[in-house]
gemmi code that builds the backbone of each chain (N, CA, C; Angstrom):
import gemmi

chains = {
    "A": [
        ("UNK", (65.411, 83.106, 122.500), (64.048, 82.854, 122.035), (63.068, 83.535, 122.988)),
        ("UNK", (62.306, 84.289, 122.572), (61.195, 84.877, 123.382), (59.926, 85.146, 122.653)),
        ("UNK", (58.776, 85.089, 123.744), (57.392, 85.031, 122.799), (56.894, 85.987, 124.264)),
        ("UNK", (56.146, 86.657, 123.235), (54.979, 87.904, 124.451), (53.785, 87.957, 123.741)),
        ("UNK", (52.840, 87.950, 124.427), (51.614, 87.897, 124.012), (50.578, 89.433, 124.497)),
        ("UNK", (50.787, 90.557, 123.532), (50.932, 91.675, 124.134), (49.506, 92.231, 123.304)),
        ("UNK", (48.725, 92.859, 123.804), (47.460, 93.013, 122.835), (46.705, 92.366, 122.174)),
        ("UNK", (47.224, 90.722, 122.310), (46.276, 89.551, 121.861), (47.327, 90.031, 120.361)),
        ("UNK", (48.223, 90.306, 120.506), (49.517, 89.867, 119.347), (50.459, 89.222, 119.837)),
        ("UNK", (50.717, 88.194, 119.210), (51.232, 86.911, 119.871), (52.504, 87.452, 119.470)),
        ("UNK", (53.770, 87.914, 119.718), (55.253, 88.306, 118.787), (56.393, 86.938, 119.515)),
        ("UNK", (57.045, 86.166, 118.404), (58.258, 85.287, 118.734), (58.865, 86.122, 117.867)),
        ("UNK", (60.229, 85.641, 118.770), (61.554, 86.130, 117.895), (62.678, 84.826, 118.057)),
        ("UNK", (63.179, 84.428, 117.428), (64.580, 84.262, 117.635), (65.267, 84.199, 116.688)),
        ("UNK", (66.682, 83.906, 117.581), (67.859, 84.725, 116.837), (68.983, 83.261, 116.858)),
        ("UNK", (69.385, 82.240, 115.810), (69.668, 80.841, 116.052), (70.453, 80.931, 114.939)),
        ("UNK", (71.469, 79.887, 115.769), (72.379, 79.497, 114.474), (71.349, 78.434, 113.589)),
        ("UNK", (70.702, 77.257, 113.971), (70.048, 75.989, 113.345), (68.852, 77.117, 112.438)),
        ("UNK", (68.506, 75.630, 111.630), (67.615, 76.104, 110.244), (66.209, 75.951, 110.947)),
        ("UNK", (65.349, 76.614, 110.472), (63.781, 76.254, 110.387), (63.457, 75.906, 109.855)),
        ("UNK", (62.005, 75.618, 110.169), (61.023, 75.124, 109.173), (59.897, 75.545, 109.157)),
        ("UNK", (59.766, 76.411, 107.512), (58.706, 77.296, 107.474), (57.180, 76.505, 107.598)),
        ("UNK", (56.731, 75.518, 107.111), (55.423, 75.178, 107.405), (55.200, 74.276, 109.008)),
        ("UNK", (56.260, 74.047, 109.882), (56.168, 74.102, 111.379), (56.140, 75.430, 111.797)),
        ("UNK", (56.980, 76.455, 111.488), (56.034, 77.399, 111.670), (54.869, 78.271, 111.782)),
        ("UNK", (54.576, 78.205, 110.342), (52.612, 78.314, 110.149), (51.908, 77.762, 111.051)),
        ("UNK", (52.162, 76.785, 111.243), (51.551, 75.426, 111.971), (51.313, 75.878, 113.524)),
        ("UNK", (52.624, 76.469, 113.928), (52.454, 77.402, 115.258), (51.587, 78.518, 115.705)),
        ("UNK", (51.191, 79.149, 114.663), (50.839, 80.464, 114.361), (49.690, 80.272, 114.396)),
        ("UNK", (49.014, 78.894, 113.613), (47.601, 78.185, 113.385), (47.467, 77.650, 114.675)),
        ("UNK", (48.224, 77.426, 115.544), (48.149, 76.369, 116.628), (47.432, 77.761, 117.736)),
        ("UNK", (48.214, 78.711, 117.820), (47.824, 79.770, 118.651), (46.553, 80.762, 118.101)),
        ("UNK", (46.691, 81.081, 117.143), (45.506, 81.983, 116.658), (44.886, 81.464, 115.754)),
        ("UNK", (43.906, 80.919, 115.937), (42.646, 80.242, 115.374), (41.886, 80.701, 113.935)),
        ("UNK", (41.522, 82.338, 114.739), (40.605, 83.523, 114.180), (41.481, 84.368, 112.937)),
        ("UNK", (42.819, 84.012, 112.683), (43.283, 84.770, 111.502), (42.644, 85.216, 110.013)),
        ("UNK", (42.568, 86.011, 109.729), (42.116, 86.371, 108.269), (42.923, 85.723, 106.893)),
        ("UNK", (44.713, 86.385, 107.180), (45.366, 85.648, 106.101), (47.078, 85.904, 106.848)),
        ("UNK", (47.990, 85.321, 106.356), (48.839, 84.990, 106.546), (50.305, 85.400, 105.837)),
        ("UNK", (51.346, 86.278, 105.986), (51.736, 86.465, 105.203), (53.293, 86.135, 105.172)),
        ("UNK", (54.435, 85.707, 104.700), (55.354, 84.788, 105.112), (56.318, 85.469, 103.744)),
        ("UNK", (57.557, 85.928, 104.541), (58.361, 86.154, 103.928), (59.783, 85.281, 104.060)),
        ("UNK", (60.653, 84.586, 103.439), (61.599, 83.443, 103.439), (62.654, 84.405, 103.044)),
        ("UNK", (63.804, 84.432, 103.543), (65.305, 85.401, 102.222), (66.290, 84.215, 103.088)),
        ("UNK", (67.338, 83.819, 101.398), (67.832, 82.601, 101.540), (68.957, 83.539, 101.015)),
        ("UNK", (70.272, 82.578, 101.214), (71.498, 83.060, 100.979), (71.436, 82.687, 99.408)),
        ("UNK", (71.601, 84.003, 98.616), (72.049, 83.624, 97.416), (73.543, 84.052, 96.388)),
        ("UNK", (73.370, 83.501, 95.227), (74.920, 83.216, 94.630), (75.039, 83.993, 93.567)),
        ("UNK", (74.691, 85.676, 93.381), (74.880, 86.388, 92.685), (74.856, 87.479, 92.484)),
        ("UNK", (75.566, 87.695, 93.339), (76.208, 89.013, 93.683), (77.515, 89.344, 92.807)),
        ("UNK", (78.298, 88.448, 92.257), (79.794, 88.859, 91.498), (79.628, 87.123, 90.503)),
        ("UNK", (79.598, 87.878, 89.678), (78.897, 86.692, 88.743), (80.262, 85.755, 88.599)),
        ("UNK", (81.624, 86.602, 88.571), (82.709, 86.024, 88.525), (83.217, 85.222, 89.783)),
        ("UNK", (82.857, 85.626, 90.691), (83.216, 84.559, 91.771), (82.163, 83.780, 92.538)),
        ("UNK", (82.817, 82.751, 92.946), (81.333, 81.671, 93.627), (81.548, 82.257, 94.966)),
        ("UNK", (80.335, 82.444, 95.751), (80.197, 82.696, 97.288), (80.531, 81.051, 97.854)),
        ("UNK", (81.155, 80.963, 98.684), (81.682, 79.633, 99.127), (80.436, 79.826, 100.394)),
        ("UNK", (80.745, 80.772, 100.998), (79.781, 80.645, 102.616), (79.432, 82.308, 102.539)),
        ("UNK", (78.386, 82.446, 103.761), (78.073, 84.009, 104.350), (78.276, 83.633, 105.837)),
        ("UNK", (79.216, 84.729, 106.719), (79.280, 84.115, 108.162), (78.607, 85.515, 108.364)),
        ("UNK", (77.713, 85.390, 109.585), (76.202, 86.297, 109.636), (76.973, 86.656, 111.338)),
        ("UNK", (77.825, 87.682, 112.277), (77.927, 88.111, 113.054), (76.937, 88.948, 113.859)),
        ("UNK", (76.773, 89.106, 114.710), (75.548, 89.760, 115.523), (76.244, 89.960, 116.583)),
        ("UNK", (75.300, 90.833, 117.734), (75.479, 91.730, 119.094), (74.400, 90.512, 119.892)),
        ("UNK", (74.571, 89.435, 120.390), (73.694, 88.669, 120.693), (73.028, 89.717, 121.987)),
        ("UNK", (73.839, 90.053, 122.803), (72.432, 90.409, 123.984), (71.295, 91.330, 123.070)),
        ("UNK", (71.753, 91.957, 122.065), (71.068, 93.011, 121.545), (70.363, 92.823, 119.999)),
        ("UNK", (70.781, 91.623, 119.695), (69.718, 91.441, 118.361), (68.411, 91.271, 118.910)),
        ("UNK", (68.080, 90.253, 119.557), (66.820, 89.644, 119.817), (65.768, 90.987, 120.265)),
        ("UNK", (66.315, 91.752, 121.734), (65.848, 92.542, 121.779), (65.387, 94.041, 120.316)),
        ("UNK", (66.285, 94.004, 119.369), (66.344, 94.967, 118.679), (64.369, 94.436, 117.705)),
        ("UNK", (64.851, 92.625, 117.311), (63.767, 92.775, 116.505), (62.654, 92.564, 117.410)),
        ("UNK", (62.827, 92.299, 118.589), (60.903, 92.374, 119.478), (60.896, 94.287, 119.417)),
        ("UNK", (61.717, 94.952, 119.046), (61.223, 96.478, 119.517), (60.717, 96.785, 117.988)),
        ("UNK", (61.349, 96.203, 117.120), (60.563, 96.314, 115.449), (59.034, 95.434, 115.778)),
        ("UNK", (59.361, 93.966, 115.921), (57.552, 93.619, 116.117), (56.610, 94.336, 116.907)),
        ("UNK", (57.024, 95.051, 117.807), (55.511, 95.628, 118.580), (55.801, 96.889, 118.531)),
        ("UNK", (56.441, 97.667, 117.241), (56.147, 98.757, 116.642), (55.475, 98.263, 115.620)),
        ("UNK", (55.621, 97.333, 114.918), (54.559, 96.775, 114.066), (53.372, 96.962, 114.447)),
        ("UNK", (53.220, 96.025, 115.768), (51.653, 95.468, 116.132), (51.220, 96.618, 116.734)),
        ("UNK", (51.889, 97.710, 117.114), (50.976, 99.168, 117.834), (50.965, 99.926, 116.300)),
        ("UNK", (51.011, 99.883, 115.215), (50.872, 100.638, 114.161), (49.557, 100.016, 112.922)),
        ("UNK", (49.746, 98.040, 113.425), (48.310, 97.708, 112.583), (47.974, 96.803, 113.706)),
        ("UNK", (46.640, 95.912, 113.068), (46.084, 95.313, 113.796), (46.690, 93.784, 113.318)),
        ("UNK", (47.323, 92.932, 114.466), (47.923, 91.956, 113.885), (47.704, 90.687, 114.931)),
        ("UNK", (47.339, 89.594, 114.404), (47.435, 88.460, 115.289), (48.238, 87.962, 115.699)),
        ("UNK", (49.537, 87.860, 114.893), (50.759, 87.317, 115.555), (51.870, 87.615, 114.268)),
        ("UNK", (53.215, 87.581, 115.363), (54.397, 88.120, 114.250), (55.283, 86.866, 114.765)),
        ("UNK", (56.018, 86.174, 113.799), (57.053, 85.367, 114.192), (58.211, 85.937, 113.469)),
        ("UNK", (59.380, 85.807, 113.474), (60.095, 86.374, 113.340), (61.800, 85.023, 113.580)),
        ("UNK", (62.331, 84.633, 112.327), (63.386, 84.123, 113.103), (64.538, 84.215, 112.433)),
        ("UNK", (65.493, 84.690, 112.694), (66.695, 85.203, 111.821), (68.363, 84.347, 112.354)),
        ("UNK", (68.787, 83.849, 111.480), (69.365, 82.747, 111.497), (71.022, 83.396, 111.657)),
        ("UNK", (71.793, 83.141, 112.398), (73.395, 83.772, 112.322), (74.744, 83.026, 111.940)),
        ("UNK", (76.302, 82.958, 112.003), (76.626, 81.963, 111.519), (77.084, 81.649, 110.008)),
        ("UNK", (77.568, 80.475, 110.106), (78.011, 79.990, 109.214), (77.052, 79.557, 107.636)),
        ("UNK", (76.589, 79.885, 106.784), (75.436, 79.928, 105.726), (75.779, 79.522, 104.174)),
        ("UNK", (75.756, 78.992, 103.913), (76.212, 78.336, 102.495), (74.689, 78.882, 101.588)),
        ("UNK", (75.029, 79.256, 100.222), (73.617, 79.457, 99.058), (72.934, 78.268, 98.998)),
        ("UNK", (71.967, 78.923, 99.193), (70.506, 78.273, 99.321), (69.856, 78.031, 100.433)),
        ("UNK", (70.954, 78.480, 101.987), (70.505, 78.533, 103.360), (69.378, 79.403, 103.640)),
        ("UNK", (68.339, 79.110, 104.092), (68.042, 79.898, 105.182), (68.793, 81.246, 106.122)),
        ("UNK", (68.093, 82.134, 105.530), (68.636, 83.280, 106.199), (67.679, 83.843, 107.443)),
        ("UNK", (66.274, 83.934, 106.896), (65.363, 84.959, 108.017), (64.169, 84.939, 107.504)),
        ("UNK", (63.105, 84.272, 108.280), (61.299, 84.183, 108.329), (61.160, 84.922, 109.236)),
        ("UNK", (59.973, 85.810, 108.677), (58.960, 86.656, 109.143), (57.809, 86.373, 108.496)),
        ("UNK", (56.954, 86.018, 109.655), (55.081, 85.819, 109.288), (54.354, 86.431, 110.221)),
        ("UNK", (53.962, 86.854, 109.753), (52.543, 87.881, 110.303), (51.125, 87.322, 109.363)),
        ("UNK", (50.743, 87.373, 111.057), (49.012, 87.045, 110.855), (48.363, 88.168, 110.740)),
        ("UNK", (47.356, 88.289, 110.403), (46.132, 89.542, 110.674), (44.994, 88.916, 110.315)),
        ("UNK", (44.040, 90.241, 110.733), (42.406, 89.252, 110.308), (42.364, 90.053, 108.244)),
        ("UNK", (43.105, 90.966, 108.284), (42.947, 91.416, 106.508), (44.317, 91.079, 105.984)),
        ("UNK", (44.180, 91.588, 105.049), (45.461, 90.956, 104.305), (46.734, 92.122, 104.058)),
        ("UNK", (45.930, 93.491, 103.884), (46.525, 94.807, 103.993), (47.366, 95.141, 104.854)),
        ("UNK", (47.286, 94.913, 106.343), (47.769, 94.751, 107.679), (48.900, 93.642, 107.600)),
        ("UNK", (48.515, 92.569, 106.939), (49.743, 91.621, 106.926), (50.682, 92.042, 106.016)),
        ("UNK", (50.205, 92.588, 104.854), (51.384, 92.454, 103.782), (52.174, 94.137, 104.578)),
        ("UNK", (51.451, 94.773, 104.473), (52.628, 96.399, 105.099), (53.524, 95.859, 106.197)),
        ("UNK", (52.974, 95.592, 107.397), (53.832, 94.813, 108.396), (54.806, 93.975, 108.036)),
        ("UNK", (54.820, 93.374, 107.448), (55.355, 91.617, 107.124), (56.739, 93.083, 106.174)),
        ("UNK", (56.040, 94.061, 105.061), (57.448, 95.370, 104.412), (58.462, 95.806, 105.661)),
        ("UNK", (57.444, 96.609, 106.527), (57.830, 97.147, 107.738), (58.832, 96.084, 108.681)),
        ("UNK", (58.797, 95.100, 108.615), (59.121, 94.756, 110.135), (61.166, 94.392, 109.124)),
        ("UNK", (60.654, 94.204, 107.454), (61.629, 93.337, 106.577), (62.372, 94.807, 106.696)),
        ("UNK", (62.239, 95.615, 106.570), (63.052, 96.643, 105.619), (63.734, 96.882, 106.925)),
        ("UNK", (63.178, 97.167, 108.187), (64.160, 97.516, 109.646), (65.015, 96.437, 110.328)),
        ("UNK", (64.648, 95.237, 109.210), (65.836, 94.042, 109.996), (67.141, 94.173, 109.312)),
        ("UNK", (66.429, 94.956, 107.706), (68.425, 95.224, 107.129), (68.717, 96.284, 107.458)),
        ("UNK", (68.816, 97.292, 108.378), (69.406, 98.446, 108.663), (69.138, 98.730, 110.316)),
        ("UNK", (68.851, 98.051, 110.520), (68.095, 98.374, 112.115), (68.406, 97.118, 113.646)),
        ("UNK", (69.045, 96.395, 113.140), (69.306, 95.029, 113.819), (70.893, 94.749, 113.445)),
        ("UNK", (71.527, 95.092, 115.074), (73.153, 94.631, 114.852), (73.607, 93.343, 114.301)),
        ("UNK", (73.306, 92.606, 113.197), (73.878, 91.872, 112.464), (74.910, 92.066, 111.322)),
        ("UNK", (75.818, 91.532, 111.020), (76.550, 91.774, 109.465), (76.848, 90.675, 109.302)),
        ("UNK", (76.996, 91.077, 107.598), (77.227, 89.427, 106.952), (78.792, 89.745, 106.225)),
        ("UNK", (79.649, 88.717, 106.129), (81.102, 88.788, 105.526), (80.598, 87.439, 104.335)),
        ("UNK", (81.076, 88.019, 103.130), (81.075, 87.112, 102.125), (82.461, 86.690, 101.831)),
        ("UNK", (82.679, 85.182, 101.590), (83.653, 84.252, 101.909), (83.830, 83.445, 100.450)),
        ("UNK", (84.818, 84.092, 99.798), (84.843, 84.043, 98.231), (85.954, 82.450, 98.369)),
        ("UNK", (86.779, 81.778, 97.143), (87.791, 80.985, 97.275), (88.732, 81.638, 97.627)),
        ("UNK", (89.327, 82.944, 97.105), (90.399, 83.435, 97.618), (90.492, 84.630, 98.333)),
        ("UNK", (89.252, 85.090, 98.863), (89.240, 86.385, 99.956), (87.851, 86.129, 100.135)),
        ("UNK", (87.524, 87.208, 100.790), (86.748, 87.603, 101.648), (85.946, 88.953, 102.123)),
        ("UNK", (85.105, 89.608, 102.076), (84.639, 91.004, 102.304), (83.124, 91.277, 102.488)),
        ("UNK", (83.141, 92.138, 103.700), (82.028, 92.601, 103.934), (81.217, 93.319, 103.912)),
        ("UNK", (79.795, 92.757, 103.505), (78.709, 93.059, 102.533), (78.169, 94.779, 103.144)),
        ("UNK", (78.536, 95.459, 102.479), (78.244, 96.787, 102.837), (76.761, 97.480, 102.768)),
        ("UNK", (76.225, 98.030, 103.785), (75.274, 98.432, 103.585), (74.594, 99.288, 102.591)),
        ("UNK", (73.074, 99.043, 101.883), (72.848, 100.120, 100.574), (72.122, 101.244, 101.238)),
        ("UNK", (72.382, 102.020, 100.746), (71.579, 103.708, 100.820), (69.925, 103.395, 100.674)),
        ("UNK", (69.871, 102.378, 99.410), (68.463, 102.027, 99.103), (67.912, 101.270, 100.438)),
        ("UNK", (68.515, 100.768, 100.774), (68.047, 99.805, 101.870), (67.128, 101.208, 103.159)),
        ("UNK", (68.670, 101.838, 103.690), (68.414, 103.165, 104.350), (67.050, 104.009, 104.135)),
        ("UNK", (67.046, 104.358, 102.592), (65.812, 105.112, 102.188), (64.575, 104.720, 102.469)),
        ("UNK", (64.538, 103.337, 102.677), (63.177, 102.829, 102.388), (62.788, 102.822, 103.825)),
        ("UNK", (63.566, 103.050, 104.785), (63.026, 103.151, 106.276), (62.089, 104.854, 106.209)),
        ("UNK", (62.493, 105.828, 105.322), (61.226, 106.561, 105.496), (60.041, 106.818, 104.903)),
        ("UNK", (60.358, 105.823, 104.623), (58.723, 105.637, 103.449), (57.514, 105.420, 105.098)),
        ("UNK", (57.877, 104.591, 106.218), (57.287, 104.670, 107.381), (57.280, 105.739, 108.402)),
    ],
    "B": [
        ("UNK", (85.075, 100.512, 132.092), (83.688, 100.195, 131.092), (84.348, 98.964, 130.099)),
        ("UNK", (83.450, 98.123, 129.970), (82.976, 97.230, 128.818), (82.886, 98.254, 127.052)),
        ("UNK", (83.847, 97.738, 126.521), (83.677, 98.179, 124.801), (83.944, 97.211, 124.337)),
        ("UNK", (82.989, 96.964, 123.298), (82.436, 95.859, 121.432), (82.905, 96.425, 120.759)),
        ("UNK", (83.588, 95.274, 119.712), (83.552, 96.242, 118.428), (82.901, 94.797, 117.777)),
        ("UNK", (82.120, 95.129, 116.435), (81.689, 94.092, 115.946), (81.908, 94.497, 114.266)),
        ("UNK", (82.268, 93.605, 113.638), (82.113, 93.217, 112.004), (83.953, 93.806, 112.118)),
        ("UNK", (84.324, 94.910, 110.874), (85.793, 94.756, 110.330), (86.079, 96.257, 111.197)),
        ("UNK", (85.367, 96.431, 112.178), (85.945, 97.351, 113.367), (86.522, 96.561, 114.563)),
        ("UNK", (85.644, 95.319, 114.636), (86.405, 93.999, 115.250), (87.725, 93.445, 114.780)),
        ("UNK", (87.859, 93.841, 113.531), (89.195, 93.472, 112.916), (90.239, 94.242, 112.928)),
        ("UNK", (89.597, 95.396, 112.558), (90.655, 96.479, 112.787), (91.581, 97.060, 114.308)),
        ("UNK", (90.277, 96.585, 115.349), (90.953, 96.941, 116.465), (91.459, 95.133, 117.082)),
        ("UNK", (91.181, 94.493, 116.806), (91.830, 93.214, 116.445), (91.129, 92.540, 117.872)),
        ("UNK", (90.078, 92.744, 118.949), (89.414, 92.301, 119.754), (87.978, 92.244, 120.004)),
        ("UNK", (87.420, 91.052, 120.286), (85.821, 91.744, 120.364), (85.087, 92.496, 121.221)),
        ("UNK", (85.933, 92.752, 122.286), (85.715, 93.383, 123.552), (86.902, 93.327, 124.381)),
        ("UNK", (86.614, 94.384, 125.227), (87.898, 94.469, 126.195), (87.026, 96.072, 127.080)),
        ("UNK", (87.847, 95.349, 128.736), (87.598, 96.544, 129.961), (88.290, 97.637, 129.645)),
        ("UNK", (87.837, 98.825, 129.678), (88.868, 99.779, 129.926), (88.420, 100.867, 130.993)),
        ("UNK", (89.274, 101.547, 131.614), (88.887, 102.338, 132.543), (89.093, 103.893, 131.537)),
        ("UNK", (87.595, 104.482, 131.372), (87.659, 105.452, 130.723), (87.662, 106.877, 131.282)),
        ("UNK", (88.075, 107.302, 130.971), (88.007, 109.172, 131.385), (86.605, 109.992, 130.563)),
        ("UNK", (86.912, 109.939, 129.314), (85.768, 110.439, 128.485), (84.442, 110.440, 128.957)),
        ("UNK", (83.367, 111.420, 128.789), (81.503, 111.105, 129.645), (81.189, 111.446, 128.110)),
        ("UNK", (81.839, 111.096, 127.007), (80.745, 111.234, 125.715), (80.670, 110.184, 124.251)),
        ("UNK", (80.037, 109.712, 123.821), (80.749, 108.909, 123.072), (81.747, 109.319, 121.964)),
        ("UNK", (81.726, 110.546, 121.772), (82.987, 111.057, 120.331), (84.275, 110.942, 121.938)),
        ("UNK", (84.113, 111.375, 122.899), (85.158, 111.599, 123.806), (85.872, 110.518, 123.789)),
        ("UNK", (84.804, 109.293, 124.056), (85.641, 107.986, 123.861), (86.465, 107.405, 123.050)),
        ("UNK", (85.726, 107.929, 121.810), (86.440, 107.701, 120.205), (87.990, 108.549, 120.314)),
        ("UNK", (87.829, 109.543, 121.044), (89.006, 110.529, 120.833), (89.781, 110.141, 121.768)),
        ("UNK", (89.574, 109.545, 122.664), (90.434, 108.784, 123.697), (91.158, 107.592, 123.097)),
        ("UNK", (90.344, 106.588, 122.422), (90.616, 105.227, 121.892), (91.975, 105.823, 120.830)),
        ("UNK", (91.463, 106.679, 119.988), (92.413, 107.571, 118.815), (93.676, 107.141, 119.217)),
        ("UNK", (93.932, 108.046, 121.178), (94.931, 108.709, 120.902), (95.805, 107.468, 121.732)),
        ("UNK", (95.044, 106.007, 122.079), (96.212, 104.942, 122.576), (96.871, 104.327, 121.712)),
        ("UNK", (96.015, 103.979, 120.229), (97.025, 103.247, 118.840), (96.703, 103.275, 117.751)),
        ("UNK", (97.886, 103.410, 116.864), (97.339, 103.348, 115.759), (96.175, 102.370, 115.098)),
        ("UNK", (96.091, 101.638, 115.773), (94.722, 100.104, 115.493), (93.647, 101.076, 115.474)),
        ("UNK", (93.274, 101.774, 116.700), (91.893, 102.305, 116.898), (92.090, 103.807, 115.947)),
        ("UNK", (92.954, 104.543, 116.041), (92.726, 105.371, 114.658), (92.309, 104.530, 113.363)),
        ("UNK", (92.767, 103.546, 112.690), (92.494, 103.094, 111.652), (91.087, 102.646, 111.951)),
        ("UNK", (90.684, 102.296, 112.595), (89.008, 101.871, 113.168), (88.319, 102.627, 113.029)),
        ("UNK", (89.039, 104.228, 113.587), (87.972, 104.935, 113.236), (88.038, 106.038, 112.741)),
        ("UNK", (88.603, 106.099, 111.649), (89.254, 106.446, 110.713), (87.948, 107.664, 109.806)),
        ("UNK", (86.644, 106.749, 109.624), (85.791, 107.288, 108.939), (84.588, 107.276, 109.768)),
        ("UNK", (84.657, 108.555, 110.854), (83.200, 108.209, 111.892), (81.386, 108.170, 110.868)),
        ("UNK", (81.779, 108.573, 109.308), (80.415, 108.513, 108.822), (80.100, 107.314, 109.027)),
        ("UNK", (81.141, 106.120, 108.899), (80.931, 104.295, 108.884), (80.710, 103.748, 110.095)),
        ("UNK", (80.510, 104.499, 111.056), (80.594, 103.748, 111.772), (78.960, 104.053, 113.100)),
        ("UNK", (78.960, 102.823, 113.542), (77.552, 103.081, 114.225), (77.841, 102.983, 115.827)),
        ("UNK", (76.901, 103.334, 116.852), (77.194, 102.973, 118.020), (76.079, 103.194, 119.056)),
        ("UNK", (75.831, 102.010, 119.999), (75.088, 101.750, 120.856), (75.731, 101.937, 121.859)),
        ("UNK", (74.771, 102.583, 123.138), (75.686, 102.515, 124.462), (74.346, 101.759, 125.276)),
        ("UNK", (75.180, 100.858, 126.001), (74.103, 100.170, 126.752), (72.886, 99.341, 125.947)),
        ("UNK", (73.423, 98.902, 124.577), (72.841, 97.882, 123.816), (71.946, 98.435, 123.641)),
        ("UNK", (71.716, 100.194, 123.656), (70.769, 100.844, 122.668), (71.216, 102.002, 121.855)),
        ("UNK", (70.870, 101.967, 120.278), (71.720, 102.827, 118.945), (71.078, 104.001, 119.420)),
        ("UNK", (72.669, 105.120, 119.244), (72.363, 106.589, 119.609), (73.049, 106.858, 117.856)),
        ("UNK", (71.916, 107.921, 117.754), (72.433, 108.852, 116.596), (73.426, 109.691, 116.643)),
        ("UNK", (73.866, 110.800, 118.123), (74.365, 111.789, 118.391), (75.472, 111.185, 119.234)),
        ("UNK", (76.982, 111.729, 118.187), (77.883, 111.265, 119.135), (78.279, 111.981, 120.379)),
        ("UNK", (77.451, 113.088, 120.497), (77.680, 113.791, 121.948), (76.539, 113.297, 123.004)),
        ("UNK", (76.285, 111.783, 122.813), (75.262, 111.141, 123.698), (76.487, 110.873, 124.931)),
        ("UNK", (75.797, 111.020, 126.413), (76.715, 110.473, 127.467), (77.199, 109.256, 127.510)),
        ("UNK", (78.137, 109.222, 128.439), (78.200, 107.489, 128.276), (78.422, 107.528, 130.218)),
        ("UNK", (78.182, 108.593, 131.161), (78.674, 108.523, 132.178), (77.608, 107.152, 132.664)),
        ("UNK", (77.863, 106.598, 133.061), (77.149, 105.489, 134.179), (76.767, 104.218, 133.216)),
        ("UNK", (77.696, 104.560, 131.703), (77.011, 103.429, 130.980), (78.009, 101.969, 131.061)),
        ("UNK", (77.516, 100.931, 130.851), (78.496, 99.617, 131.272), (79.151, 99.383, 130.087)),
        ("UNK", (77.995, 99.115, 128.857), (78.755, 99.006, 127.603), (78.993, 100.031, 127.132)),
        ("UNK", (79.723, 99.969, 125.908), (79.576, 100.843, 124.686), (79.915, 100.108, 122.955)),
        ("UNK", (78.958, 100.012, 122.125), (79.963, 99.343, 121.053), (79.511, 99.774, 119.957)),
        ("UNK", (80.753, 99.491, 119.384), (80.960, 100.036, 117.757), (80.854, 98.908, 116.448)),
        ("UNK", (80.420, 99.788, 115.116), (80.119, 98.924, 114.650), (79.958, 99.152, 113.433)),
        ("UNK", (79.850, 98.554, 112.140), (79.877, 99.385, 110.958), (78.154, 99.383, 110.191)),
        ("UNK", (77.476, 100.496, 109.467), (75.850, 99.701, 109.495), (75.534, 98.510, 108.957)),
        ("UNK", (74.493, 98.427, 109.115), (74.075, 97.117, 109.862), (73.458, 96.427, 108.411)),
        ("UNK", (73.817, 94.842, 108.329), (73.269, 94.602, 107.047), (72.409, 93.164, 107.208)),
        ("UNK", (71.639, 93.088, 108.387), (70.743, 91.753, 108.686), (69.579, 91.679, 107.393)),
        ("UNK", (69.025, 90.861, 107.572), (67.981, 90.452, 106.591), (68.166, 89.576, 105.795)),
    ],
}
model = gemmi.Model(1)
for chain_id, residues in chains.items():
    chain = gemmi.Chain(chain_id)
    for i, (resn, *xyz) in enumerate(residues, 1):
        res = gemmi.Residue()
        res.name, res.seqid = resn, gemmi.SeqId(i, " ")
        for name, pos in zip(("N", "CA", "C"), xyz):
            atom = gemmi.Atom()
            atom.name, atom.element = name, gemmi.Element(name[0])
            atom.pos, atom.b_iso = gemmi.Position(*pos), 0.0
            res.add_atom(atom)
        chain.add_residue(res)
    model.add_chain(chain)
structure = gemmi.Structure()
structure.add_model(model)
structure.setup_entities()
């Protein structure tokens, strides 16, 4: 868990097996920056339809721990040196994950709303291709891991 | 040196880490070293387009990046967080 307060952009990250809670979060964000314009909050939950024929039993979410955390503070304050932002939270969940879990919040403050919503794209699109995590999907009778998309890839140069 | 492997390169070479005393100063050198101790690490790395790698818990594009003086090195297949 780490928080820097770097340009009067407040950036948390962490990187946790346990669940959050998105409106204690806000709540943080409100607690520290007062002066925000608007708020923008993205939630991605484990879901159950990917192979319509088989049920996802679990997602086990592996990571590079010394090196996730660091990976997404180097995405948030490429964020916050590219717009003007009040604060980025950021918390991405690893582990054991059943559908309908909690996977990964990202909220970004700004004083406009333009600044929040690009950032809040930006910071999402470099956590699936850019942050040593993988996920293995955990069927009843096997198992296999979720391979990365090209689409995913592409959309890192749209920045 | 310290080498990771993480996701089904962890599987394939069947450890999540392990010391080795390396000869190689490049990261393909290393790969070509790992090759030539077992068949495990050929099958690992079998398809270098799949595979990703950080030295010192930061991602290099170029597998002719050094690795002389580096502690880690790890491998990995891309990355699918979010």
């Amino acid at each position: 868990m780490s928080s820097y307060g770097i340009n009067h952009c407040e950036i948390f990250v962490s990187v946790q097996g346990h669940d959050f809670n998105l409106q204690f979060e806000i709540e943080s964000i409100k607690n520290e920056r007062k002066n925000f314009g608007g708020l923008v909050s993205f939630l991605g939950q484990v879901r159950n339809d990917r192979d319509t024929e088989k049920e996802l039993l679990f997602l086990e979410l592996e990571h590079y721990p010394d090196m996730t955390e660091r990976e997404i503070i180097s995405i948030c304050q490429e964020a916050k040196d590219r717009w003007e932002l009040g604060a980025i939270r950021v918390i991405h969940r690893v582990g054991k994950l059943v559908p309908g879990d909690n996977i990964v919040l990202a909220l970004v403050a700004a004083s406009h709303r333009n600044e929040a919503f690009k950032a809040s794209e930006f910071i999402m699109d470099f956590l699936k291709s850019r942050v040593p995590i993988w996920k293995k999907e955990h069927f009843e009778d096997n198992s296999s891991w979720v391979k990365s998309k090209q689409s995913d890839e592409e959309l890192l140069s749209r920045w | 040196m310290k080498i990771l492997y993480f996701s089904w390169l962890r599987e394939k070479v069947g450890v999540p880490n392990e010391e080795k005393d390396i000869k190689a100063t490049t990261v393909i050198g290393l790969i070509e070293e790992l090759v030539q101790l077992e068949e495990r690490y050929a099958m690992a790395f079998s398809d270098l387009k799949s595979v990703r790698v950080a030295v010192d818990q930061k991602l290099v594009q170029d597998l002719k990046t050094s690795i002389e003086n580096a502690r880690e090195v790890a491998f990995f297949p891309p990355m699918t967080g979010g």
